[in-house]
LOZA-64896 format. One line per field, with one value per atom (N, C-alpha, C, CB): residue in three letters; x, y, z. Coordinates in steps of 0.001 Angstrom, whole numbers, always signed. Each point is the difference from the previous one (the first is absolute). Glycine has a CB too. Example, Ala and Ser with C-alpha at 12.3 -4.5 7.8 and 13.67 -1.06 7.14 Angstrom:
! LOZA-64896
type <- [ALA/ALA/ALA/ALA/SER/SER/SER/SER]
x <- [+13190/-890/+900/-1892/+1542/+820/-770/+1184]
y <- [-5690/+1190/+1200/-1173/+2223/+1190/+1090/-628]
z <- [+7800/+0/+0/+1246/-1966/+60/+730/-2145]
***
This chain:
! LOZA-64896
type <- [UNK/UNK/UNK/UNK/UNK/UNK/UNK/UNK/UNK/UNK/UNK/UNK/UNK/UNK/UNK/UNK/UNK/UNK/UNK/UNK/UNK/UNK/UNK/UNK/UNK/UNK/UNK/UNK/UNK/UNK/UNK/UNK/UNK/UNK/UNK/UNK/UNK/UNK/UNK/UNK/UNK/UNK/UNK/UNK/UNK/UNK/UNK/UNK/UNK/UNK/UNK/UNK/UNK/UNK/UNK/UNK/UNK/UNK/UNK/UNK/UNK/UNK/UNK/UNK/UNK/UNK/UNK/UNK/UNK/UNK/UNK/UNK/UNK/UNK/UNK/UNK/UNK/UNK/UNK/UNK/UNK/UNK/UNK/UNK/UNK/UNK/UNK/UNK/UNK/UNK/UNK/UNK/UNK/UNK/UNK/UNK/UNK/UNK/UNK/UNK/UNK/UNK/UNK/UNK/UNK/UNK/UNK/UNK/UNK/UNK/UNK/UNK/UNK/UNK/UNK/UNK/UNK/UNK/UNK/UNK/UNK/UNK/UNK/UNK/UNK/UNK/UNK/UNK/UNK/UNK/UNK/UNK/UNK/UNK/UNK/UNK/UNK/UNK/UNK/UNK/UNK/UNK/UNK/UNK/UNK/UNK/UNK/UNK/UNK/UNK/UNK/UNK/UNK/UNK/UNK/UNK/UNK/UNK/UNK/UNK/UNK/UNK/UNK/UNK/UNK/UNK/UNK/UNK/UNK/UNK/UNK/UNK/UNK/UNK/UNK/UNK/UNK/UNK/UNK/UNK/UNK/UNK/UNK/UNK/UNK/UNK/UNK/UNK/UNK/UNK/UNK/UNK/UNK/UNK/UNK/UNK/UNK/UNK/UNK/UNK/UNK/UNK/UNK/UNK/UNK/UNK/UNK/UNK/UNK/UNK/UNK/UNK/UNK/UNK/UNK/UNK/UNK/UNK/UNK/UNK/UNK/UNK/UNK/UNK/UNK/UNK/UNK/UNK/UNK/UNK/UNK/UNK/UNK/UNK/UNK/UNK/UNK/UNK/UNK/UNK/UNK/UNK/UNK/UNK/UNK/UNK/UNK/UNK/UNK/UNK/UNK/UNK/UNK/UNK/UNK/UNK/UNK/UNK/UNK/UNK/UNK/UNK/UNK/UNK/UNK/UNK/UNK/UNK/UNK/UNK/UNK/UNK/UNK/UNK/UNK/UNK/UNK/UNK/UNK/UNK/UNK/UNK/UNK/UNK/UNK/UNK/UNK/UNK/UNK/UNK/UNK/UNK/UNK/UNK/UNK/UNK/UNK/UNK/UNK/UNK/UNK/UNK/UNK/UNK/UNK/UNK/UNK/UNK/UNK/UNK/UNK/UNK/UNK/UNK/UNK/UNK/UNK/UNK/UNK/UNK/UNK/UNK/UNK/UNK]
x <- [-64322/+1085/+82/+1253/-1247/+382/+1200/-1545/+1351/+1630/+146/+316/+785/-85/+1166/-1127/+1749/+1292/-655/+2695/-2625/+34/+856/-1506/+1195/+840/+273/-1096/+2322/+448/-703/+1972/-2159/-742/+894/-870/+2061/+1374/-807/+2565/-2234/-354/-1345/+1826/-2705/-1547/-652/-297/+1238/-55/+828/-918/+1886/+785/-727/+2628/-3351/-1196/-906/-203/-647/-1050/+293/-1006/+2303/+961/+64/+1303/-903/-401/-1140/+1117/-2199/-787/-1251/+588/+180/-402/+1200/-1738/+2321/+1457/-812/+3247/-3201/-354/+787/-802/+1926/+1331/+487/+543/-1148/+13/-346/-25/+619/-412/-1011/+2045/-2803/-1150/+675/-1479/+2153/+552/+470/+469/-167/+375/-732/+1111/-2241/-1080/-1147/+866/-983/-316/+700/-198/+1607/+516/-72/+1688/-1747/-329/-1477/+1648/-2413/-1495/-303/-276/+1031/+543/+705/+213/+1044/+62/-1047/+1515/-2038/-568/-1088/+703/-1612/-808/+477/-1357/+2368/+858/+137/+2261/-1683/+306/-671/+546/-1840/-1078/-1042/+310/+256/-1248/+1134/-2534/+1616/+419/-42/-329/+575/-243/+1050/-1239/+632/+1302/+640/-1251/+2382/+160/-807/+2139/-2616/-502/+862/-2175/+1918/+996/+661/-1062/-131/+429/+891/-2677/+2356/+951/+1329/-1792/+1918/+1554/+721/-911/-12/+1232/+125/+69/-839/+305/+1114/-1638/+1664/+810/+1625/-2505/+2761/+967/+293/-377/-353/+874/+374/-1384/+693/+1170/+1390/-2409/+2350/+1204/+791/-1081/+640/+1202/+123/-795/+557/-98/+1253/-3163/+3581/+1551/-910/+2771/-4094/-318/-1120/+809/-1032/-967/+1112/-2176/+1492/+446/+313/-1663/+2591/+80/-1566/+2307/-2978/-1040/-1272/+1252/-1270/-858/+485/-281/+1409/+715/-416/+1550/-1462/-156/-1140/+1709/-3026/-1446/-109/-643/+1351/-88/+502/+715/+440/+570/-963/+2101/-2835/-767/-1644/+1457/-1663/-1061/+20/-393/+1579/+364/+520/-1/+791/+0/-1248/+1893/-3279/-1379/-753/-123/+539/-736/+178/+373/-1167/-439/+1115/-2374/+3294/+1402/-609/+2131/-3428/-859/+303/-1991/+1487/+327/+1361/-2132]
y <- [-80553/-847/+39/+404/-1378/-120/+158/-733/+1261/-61/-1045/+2479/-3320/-817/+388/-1650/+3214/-198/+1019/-230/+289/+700/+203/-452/+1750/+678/-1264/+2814/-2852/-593/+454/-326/-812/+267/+1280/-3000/+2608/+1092/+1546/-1809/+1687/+1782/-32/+489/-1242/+566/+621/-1883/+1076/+269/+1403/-2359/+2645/+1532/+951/-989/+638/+840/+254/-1461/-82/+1209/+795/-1130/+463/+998/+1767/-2245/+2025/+1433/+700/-692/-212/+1079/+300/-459/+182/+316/+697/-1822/+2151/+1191/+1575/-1637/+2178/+1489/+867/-262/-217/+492/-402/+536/-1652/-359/+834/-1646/+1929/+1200/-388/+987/-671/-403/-1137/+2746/-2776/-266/-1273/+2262/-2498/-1106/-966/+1314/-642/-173/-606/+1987/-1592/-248/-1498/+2796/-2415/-1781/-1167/+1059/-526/-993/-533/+955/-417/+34/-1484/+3920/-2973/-964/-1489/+2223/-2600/-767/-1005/+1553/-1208/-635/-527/+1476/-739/-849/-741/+1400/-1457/-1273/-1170/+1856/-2040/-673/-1204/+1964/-2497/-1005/+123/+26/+806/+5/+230/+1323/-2612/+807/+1284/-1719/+2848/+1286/+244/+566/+22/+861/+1289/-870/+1485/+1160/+635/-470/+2000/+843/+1034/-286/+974/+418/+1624/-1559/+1696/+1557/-901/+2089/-3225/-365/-336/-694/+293/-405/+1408/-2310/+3228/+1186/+684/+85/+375/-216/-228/-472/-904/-1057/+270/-1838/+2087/+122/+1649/-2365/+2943/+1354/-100/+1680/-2337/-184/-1160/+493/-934/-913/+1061/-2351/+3170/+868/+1452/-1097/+1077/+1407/-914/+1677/-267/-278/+459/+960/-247/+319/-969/+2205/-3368/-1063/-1007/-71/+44/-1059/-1478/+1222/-2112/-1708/-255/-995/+749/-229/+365/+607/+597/+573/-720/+2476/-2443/-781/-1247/+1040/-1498/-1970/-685/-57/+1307/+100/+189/+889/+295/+545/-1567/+3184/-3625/-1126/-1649/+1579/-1668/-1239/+715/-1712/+3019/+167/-158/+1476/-1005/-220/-1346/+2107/-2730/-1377/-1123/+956/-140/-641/+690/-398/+815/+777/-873/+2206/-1424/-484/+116/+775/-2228/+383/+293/-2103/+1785/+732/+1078/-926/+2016/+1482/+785/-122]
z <- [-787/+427/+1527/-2175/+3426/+703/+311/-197/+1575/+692/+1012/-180/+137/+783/+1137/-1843/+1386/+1364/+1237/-1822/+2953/+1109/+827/-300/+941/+881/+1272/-733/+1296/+1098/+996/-785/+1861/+1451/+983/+2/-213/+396/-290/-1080/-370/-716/+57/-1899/+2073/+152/+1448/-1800/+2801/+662/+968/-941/+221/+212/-1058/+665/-1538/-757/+1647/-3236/+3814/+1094/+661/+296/+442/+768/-110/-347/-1280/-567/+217/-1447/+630/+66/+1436/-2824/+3741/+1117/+624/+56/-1007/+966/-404/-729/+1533/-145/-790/+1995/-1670/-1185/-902/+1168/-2352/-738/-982/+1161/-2638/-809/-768/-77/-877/-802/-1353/+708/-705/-1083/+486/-1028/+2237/+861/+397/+560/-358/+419/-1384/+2105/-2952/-1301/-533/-295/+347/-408/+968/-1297/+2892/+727/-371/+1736/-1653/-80/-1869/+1534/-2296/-1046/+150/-749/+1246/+686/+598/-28/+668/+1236/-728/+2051/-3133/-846/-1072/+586/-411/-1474/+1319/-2386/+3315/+1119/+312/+632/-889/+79/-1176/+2545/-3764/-614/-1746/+2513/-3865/-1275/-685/-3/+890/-178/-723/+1833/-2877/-1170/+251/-1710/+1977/-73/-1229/+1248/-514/-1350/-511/+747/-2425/-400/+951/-2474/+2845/+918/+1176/-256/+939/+998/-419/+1117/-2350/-760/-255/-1483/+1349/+32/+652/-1391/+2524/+1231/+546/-241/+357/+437/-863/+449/-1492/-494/+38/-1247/+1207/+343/+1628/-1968/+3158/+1355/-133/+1618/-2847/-410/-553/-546/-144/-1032/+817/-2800/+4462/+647/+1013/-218/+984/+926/+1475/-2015/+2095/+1040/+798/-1026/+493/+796/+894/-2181/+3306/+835/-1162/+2455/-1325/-446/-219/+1655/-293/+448/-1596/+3103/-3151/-1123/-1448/+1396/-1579/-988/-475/+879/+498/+15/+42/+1189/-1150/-625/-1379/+1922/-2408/-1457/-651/+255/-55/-449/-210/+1249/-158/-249/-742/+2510/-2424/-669/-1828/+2340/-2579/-827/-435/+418/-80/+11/-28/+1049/-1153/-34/-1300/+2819/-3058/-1561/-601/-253/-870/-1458/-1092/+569/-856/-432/-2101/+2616/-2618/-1678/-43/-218/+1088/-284/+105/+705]
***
């Protein structure tokens, strides 16, 4: 199944931002990186990136920023599994 939605030019672009920050955490860094290949391309989230992605939704210690990656990565999955 194709995906036909992608990440915004806005959030793909505060994804490179990221992962060229030195202080960006791995995990930050991981969903930007995610992001940024949904952004111009039918790339599916994979199932390790969907949970991932939802345990920094169901945690109190990730930034907005990290959040609002987890949120559109997820928002690009595979709504089958």
């Amino acid at each position: 199944m194709t995906n036909t939605k992608q990440s915004s030019k806005q959030l793909a672009s505060k994804a490179a931002s990221t992962l060229n920050d030195p202080s960006a955490s791995q995990i930050q860094k991981s969903l930007a990186a995610s992001v940024l290949s949904q952004s111009s391309s039918t790339h599916q989230t994979s199932s390790g990136m969907e949970t991932k992605a939802s345990n920094v939704l169901k945690s109190d210690k990730y930034s907005d920023d990290t959040k609002s990656f987890a949120a559109s990565v997820l928002s690009q999955s595979n709504k089958a599994r």
